[in-house]
C-alpha positions as CSV (number, residue, x, y, z in Angstrom):
1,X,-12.6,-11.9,72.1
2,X,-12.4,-8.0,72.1
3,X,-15.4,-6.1,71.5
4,X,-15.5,-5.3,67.5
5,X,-12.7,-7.5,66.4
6,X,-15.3,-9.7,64.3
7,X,-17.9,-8.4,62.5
8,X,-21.2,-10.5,62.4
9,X,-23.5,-10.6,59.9
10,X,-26.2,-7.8,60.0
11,X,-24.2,-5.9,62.7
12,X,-23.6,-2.5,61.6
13,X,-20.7,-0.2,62.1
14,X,-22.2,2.5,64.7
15,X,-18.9,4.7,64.7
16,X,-17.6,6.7,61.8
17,X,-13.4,7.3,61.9
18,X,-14.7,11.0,63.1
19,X,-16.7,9.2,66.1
20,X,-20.2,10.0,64.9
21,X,-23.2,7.8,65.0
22,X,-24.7,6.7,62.1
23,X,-28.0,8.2,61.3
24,X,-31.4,6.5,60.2
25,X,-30.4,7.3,56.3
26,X,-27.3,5.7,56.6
27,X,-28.8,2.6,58.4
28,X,-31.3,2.0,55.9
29,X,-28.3,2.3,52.9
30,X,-26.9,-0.8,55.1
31,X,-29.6,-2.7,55.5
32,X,-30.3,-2.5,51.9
33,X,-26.6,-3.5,51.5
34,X,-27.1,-6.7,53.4
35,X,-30.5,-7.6,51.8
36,X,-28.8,-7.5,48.2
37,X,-26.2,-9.8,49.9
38,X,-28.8,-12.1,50.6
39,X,-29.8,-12.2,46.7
40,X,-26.0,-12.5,46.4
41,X,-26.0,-15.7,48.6
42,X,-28.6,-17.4,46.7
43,X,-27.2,-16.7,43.1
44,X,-24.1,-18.3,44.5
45,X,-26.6,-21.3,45.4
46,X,-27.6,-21.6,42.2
47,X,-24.4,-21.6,40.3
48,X,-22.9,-23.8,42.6
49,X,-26.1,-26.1,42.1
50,X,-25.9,-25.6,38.1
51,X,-22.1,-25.9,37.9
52,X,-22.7,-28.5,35.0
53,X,-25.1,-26.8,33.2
54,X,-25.7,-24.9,30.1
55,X,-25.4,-21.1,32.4
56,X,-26.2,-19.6,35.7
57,X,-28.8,-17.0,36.6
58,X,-26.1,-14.1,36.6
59,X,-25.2,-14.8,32.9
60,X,-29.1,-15.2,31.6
61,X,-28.8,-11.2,33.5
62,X,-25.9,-10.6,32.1
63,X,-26.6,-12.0,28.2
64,X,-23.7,-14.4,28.5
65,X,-25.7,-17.8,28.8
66,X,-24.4,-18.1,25.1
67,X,-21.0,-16.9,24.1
68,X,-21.1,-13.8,21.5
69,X,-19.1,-15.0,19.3
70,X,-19.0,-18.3,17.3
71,X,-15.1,-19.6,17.7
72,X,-16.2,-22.8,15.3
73,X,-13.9,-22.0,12.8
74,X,-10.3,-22.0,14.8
75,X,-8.8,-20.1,11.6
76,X,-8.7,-16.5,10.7
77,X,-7.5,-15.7,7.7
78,X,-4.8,-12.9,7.8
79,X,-3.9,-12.4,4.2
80,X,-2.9,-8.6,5.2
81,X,-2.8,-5.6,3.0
82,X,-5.4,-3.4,1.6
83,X,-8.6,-4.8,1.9
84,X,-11.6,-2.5,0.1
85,X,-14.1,-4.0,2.9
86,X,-12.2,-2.9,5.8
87,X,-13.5,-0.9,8.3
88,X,-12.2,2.9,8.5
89,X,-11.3,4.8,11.8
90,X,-9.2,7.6,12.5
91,X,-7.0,8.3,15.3
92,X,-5.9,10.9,17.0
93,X,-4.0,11.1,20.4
94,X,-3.4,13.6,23.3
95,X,-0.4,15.7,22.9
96,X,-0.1,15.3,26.7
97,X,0.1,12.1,28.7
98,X,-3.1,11.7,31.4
99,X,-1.1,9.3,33.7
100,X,2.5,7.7,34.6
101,X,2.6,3.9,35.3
102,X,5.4,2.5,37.1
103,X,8.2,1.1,35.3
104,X,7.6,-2.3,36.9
105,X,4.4,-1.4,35.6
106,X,3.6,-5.0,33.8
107,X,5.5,-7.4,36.9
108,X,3.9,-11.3,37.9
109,X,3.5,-13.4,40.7
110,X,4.4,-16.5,42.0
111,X,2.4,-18.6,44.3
112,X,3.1,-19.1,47.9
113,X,2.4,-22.6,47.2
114,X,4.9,-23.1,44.5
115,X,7.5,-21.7,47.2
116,X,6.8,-24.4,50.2
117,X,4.5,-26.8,48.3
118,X,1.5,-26.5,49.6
119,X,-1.8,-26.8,48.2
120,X,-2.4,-25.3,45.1
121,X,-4.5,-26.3,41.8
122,X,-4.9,-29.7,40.0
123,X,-3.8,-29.1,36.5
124,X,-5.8,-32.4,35.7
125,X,-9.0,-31.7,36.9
126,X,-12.2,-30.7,34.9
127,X,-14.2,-30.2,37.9
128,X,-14.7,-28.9,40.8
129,X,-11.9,-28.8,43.1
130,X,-12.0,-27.0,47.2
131,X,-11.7,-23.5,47.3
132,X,-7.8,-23.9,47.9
133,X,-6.7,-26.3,45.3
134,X,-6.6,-30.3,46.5
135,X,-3.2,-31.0,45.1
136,X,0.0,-30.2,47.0
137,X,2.3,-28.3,44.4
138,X,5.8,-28.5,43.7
139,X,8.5,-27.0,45.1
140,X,9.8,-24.4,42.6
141,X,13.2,-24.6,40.8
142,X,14.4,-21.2,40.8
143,X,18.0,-22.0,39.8
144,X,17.5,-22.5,36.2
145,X,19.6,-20.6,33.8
146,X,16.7,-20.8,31.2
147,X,14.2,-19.4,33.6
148,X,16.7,-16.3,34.3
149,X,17.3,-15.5,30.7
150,X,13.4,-15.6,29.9
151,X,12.9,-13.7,33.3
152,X,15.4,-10.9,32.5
153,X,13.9,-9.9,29.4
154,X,10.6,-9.1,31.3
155,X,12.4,-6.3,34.0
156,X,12.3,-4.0,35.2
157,X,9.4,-5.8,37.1
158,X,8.1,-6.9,40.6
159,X,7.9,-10.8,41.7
160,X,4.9,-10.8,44.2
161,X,5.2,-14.0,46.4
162,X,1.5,-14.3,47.7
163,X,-2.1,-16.0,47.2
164,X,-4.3,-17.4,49.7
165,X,-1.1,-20.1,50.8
166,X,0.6,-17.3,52.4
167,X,-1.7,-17.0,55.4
168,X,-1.2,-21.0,56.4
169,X,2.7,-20.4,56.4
170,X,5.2,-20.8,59.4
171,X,8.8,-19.1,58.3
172,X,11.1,-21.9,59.7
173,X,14.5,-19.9,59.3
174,X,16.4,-21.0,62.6
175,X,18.3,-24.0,60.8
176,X,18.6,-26.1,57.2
177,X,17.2,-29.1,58.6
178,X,15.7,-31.4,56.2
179,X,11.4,-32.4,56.3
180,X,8.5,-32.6,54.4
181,X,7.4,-29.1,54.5
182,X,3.7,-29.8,54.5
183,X,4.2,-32.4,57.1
184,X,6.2,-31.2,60.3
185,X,4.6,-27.9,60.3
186,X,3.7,-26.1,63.5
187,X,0.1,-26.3,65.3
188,X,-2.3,-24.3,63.7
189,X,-0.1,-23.5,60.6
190,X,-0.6,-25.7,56.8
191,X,2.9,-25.3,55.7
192,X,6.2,-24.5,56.2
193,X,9.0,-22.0,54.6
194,X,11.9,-23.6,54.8
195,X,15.6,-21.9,55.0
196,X,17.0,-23.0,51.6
197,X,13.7,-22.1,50.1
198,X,14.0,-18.6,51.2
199,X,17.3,-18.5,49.9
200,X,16.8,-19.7,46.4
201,X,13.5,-17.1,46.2
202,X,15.9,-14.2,46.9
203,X,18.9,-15.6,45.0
204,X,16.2,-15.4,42.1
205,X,15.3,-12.2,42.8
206,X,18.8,-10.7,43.0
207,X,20.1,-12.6,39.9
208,X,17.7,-11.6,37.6
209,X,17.8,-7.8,39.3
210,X,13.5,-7.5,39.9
211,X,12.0,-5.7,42.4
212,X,10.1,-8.0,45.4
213,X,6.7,-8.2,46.9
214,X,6.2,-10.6,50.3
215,X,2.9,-11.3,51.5
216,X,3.4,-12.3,55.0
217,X,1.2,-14.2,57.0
218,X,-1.9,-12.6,58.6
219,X,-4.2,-15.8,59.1
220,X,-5.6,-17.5,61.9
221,X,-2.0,-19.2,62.5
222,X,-0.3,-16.5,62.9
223,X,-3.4,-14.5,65.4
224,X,-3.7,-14.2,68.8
225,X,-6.5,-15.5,71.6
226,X,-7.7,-11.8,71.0
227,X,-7.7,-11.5,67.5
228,X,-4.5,-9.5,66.9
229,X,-2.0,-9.8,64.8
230,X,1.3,-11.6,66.3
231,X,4.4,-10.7,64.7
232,X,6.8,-12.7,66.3
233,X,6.9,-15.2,63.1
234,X,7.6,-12.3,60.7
235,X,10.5,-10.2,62.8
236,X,12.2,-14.0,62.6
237,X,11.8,-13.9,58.7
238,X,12.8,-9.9,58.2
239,X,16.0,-10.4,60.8
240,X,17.2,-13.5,58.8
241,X,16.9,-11.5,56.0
242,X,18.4,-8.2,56.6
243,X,21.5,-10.1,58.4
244,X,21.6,-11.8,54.8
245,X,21.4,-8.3,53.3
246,X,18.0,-9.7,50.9
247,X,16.3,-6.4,49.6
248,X,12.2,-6.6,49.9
249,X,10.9,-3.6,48.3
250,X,7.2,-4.4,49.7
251,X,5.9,-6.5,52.4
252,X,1.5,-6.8,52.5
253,X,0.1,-7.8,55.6
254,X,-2.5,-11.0,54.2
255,X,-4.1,-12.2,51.2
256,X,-8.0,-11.4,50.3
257,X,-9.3,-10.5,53.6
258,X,-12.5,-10.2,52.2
259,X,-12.0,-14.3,51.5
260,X,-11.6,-14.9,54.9
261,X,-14.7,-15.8,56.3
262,X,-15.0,-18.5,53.1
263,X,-12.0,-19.9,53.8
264,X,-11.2,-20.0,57.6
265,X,-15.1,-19.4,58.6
266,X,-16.6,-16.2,59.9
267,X,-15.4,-16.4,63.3
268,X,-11.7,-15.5,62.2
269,X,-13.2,-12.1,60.0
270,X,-10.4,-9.4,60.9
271,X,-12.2,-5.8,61.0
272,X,-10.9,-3.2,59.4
273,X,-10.4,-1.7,62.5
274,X,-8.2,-4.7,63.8
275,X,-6.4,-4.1,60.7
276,X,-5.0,-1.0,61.3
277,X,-3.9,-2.1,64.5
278,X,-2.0,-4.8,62.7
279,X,-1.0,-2.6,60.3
280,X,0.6,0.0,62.7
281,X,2.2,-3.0,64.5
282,X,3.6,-4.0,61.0
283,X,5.0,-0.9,60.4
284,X,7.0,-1.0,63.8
285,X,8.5,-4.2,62.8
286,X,10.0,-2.2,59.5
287,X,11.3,0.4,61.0
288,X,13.6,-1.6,62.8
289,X,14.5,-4.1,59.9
290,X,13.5,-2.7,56.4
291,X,12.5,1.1,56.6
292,X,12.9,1.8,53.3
293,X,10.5,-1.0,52.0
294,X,7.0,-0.2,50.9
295,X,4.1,-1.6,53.2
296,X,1.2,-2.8,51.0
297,X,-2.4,-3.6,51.6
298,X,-4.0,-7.0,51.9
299,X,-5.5,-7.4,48.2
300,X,-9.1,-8.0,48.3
301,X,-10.6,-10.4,45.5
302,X,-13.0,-8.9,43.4
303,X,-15.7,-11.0,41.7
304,X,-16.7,-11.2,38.4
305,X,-20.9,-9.9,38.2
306,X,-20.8,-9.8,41.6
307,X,-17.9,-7.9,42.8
308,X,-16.5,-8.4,46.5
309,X,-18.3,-11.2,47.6
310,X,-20.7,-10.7,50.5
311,X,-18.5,-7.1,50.6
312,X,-22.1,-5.4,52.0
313,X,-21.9,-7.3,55.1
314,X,-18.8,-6.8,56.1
315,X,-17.6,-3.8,53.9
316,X,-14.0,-4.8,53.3
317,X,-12.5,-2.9,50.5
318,X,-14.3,0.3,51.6
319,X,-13.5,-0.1,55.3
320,X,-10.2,-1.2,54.8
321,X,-9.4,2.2,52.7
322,X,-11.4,4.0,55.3
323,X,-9.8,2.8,58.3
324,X,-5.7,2.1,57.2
325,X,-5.7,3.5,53.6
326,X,-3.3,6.7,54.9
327,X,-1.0,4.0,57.1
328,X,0.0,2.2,53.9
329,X,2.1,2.8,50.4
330,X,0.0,0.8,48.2
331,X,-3.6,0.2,47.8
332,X,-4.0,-3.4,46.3
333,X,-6.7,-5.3,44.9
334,X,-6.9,-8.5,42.7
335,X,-9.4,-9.0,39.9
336,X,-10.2,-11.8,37.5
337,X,-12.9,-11.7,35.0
338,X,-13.9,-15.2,34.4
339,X,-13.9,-18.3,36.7
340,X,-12.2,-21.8,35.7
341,X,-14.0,-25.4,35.6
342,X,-11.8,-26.0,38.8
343,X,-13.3,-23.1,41.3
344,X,-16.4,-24.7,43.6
345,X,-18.2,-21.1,42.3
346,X,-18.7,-19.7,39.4
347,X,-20.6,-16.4,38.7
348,X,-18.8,-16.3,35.0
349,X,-17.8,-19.7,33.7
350,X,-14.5,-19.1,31.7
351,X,-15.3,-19.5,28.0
352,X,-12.7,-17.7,25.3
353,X,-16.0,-15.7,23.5
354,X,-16.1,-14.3,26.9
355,X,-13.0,-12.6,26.1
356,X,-14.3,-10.4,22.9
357,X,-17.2,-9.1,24.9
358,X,-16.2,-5.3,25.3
359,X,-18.9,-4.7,28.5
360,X,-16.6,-7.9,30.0
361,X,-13.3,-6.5,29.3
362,X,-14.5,-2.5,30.2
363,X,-15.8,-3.9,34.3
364,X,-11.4,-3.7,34.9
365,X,-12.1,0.3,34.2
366,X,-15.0,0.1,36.2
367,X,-12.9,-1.1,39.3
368,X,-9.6,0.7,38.7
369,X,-12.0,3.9,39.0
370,X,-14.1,3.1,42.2
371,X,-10.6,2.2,43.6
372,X,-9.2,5.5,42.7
373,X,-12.5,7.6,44.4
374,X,-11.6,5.4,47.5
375,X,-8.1,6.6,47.4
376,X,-8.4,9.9,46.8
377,X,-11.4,10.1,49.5
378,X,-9.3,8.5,52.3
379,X,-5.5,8.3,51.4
380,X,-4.4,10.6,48.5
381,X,-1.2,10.1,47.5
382,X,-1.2,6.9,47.6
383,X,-0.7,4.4,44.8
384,X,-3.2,2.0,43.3
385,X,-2.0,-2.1,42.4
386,X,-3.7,-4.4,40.7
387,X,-1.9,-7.5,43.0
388,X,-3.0,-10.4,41.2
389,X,-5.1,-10.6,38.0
390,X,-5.3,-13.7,35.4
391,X,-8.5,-13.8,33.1
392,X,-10.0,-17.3,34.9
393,X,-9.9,-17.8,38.7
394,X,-9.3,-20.8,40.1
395,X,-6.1,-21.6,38.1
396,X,-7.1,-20.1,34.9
397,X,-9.0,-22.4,32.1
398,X,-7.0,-24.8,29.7
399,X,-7.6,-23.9,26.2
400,X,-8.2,-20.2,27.8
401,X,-5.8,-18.7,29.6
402,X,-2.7,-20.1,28.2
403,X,-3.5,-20.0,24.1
404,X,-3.3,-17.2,21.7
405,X,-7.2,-15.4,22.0
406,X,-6.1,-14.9,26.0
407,X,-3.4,-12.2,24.9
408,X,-6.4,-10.5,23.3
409,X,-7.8,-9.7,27.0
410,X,-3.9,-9.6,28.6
411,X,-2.9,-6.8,26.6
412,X,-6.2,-5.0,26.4
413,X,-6.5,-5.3,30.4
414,X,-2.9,-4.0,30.2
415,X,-4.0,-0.7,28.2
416,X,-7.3,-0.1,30.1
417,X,-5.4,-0.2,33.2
418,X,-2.8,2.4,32.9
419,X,-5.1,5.2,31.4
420,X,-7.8,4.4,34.5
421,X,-5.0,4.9,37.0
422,X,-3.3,1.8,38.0
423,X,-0.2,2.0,38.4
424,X,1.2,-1.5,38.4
425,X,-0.2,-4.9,37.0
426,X,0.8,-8.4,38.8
427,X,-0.2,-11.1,36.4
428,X,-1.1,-14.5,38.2
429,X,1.7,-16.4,37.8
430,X,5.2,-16.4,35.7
431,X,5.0,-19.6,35.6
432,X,2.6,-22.2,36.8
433,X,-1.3,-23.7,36.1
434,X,-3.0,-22.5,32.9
435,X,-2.4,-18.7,33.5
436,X,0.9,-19.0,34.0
437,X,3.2,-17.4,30.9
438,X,5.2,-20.4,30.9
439,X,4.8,-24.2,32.2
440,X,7.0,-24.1,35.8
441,X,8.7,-27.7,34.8
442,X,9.7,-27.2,30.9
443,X,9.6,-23.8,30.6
444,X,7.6,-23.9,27.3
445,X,6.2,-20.6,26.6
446,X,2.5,-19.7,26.5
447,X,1.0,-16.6,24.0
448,X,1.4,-14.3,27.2
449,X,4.9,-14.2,27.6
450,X,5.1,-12.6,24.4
451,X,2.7,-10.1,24.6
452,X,4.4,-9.1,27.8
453,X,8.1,-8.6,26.2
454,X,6.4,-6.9,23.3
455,X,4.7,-4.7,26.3
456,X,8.1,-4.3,27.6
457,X,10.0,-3.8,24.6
458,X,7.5,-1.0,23.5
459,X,5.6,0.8,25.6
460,X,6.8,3.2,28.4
461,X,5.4,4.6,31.5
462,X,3.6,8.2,30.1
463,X,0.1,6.9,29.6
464,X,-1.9,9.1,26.4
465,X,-5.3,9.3,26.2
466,X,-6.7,7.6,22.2
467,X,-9.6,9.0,20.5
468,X,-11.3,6.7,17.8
469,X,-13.4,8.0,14.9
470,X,-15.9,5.7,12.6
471,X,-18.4,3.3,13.1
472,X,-18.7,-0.2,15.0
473,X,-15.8,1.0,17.2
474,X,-17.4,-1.2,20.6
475,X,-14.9,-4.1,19.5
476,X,-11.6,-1.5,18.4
477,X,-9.5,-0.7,21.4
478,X,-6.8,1.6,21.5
479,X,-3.9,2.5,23.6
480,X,-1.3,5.1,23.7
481,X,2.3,4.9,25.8
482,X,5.4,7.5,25.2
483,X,7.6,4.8,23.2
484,X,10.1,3.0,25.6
485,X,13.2,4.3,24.3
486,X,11.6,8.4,24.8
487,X,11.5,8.3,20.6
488,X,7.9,9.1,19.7
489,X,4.9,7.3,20.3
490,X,3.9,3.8,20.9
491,X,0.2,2.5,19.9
492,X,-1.1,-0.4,20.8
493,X,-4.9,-1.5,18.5
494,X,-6.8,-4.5,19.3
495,X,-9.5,-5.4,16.8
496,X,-11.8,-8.3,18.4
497,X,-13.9,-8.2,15.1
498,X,-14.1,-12.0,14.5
499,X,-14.2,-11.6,10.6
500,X,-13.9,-7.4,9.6
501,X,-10.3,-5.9,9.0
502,X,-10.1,-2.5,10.3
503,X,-7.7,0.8,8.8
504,X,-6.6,2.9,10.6
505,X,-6.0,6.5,9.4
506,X,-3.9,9.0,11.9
507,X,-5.5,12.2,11.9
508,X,-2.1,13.8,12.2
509,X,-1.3,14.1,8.4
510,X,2.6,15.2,9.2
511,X,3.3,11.6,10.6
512,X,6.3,10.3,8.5
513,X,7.0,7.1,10.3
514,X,5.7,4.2,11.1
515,X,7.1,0.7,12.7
516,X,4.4,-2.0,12.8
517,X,4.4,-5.1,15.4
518,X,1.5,-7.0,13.9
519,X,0.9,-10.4,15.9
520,X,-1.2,-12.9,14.3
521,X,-1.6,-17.1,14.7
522,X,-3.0,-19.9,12.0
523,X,-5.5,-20.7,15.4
524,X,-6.9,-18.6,17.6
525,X,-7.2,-21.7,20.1
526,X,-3.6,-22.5,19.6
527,X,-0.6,-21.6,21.0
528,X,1.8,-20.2,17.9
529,X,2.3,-16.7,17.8
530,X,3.6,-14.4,14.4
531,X,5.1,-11.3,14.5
532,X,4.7,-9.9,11.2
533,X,5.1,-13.5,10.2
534,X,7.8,-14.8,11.6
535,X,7.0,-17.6,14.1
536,X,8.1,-16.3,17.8
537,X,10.3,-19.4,19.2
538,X,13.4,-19.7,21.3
539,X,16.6,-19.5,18.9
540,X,18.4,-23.6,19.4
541,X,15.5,-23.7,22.2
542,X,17.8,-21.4,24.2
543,X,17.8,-17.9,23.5
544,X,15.3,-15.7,22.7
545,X,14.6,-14.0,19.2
546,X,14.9,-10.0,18.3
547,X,11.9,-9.1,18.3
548,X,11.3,-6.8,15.2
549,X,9.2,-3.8,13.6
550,X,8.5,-3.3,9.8
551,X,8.6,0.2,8.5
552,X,5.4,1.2,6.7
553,X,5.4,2.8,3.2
554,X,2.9,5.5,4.0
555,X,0.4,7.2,1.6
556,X,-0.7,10.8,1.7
557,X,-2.9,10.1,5.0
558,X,-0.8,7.3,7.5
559,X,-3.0,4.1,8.1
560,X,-2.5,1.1,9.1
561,X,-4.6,-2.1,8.6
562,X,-5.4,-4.3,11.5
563,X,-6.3,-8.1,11.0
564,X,-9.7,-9.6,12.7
565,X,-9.0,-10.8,16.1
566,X,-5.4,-9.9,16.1
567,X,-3.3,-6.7,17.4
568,X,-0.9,-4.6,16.7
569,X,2.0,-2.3,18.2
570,X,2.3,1.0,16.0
571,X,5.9,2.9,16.6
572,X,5.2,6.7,15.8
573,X,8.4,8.4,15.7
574,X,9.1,11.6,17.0
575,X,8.6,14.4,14.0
């Protein structure tokens, strides 16, 4: 194997990009690096080891051994109107915007192993499944004429085909023969893409006008003796596709890097340094076939508490940046916040109370920001993903991701994201597993889908910064877009207060007009969702409704009363 390829544990990186040799200060920062990993390791011991019980060591650290918030009683009441014990905070917002999101800004994935059925997770299981999933999933319908009305409604938006599938898959494009695709797949490979798969992907796709994002195959099966990248099986899948005229907008080279040595074993790390290499080779490949198409990073997973996983040994995210950051269009990274009953680790166990805890929901900022400094260290210019995000790994968490309280931290995550930086948000999945915005067979909706055409019906891609005024304002989040349609103002107010109302007042007292979207549910655990209350339901179970805003009859001073553990989008039209 070539010298430097693989990074072993304790080895440190002796050369800088600029050559040098790292001094004694900069030895001891590693070394202090890989002794925290150590801790690292043995808190993953332990919560692999205390899966069943009542916490882990990182949440006794953390305070979250018992959830803040007592979700008992499943109904809130939301009689609405003036209330006299209502909180009061003003609000006042930047007359000029502090960022522009994309307008694919909120886009979704779906998983590589709903495209060729591989392995993926068991929607039964309420324990611990392998780090992969142990059930084989199934091939996904794309030709649906329900699933591209509900799909149109959410563009202009990426699809992102990826997840830790895509590095086991062969692209078998030569012919439409007919096999078990996780059967007769090739030596060394777990599954195979098969021809009429491929097709019905981008027929998707090009129906339903979205934007697309291909993971391609960086894993073991697709390296040589040496380490290297071999591209052979991805100039088959890009020539098939440009002689069938299929437009990819962005191809990344792997999923979670940083994963790797978990789930193929550390002798197939890839350096960063390897990863350039394969980068550059990558970027050869599109110039002949798809030079206009983006070329994204590999995503790597960050951990809830603990962040990238075992990241001080082998620096990944940092290295990566450092070493290829400049050589690509998009920096990615994939966060989720909470870990499912399914995962085999779990450094936050997924509970709904988790949700309302503001120091939980602020660590996305947190990220978005250290990924920013990275970026603007090594590769200005470049833009900043967030590839793949759900708020429970492993699936998401029944009774979590997929009822009403989960839009609380969707939407949130949404707002905290654009005004840190981010310019696009891939939720984990469209449709599929418990974080999915709609069951993949039936196409019943979840609470997210929703919140995401709200999102798209409102808010546009000039990001405002939101100043809050008044007391217990830890659980009031706020969040400013120029409207969608360029007419004012578009305000989006999240009160996680489990039983305290909270009025708004504007601080701008020349503010004539107000639209409310106030979304509410009879349980927080459920899955029905009001808007200003009116249950939101397919029309005949086929279309979907109008979605509409109620004018408020304003005072002297504007306000606007938000409901306990509820939200609201507030239209402020133009003066």
């Amino acid at each position: 194997m070539e010298k430097g390829l693989v990074y072993a544990p304790f080895a440190s990186r002796l050369n800088t990009p600029k050559g040098k040799i790292l001094d004694g200060k900069r030895m001891k920062k590693k070394m202090l690096l890989i002794s925290c990993s150590l801790l690292v390791i043995l808190v993953a011991l332990h919560t692999v080891l205390s899966w069943g019980g009542s916490g882990t060591i990182v949440d006794v650290i953390r305070g979250n051994m018992t959830p803040a918030v007592d979700l008992q009683d499943r109904g809130v009441s939301f009689s609405g109107g003036e209330d006299k014990g209502a909180m009061l905070v003003s609000v006042s917002i930047d007359t000029k915007p502090v960022f522009t999101v994309l307008p694919e800004y909120l886009s979704f994935t779906l998983d590589t192993s709903q495209l060729v059925g591989g392995k993926w997770w068991n929607p039964k299981a309420d324990r611990v499944e392998s780090g992969s999933g142990t059930k084989h999933a199934p091939v996904f319908d794309f030709n649906r004429e329900k699933l591209d009305m509900l799909v149109s409604r959410l563009r202009p938006a990426y699809l992102r085909i990826g997840g830790s599938e895509a590095d086991k898959v062969f692209y078998d494009l030569e012919d439409n023969r007919d096999f078990v695709p996780w059967q007769d797949v090739p030596q060394g490979y777990h599954q195979t893409m098969t021809r009429t798969q491929w097709d019905n992907l981008n027929g998707f796709v090009t129906r339903n006008q979205l934007k697309f994002a291909f993971t391609l195959n960086s894993g073991p099966s697709a390296r040589n003796d040496d380490q290297s990248w071999n591209p052979d099986n991805a100039e088959t899948l890009m020539r098939y596709s440009r002689e069938k005229g299929y437009a990819i907008d962005v191809f990344e080279l792997g999923n979670e890097h940083n994963l790797f040595w978990y789930i193929y074993g550390l002798q197939n790390i890839v350096a960063p340094a390897q990863y350039r290499k394969d980068i550059l080779s990558l970027k050869n490949l599109l110039r002949r076939y798809y030079p206009e198409a983006k070329l994204g990073s590999q995503g790597s997973a960050i951990w809830p508490v603990l962040g990238e996983l075992l990241g001080a040994f082998f620096g990944f995210y940092e290295e990566m940046i450092e070493t290829s950051g400049q050589d690509v269009d998009v920096i990615a990274w994939h966060y989720y916040p909470q870990q499912s009953r399914r995962g085999p680790f779990a450094s936050r166990k997924a509970h709904p109370a988790r949700l309302l805890n503001p120091s939980n929901l602020d660590e996305a900022a947190y990220w978005a920001k250290r990924f920013n400094r990275l970026k603007d260290q090594f590769a200005p210019g470049k833009g900043i993903w967030l590839g793949e995000t759900g708020n429970a790994q492993f699936g998401g968490e029944p009774g979590v991701s997929d009822v009403y309280i989960g839009g609380l931290w969707w939407l949130d995550q949404l707002g905290l994201l654009a005004v840190n930086g981010v310019e696009a948000v891939f939720r984990q999945t469209l449709a599929g597993m418990n974080y999915g915005m709609m069951d993949p067979d039936t196409l019943a909706l979840n609470p997210d889908y929703w919140n995401s055409l709200l999102w798209k019906k409102l808010m546009g891609t000039d990001v405002y910064r939101v100043a809050l005024t008044g007391d217990h304002l830890s659980k009031i989040r706020a969040y400013a877009h120029r409207a969608k349609d360029g007419k004012g103002l578009s305000l989006l107010v999240i009160n996680l207060h489990h039983e305290k109302k909270v009025t708004l007042s504007f601080s701008d007292p020349e503010i004539k007009n107000l639209t409310l979207y106030e979304v509410t549910t009879p349980d927080i655990l459920g899955k029905k969702v009001y808007l200003n209350g009116q249950k939101l339901a397919l029309r005949h179970g086929k279309s979907l409704p109008v979605l509409k805003g109620k004018k408020q009859q304003l005072n002297h001073i504007p306000t606007v009363t938000i409901n306990p553990l509820s939200y609201s989008f507030v239209q402020i039209e133009d003066k």
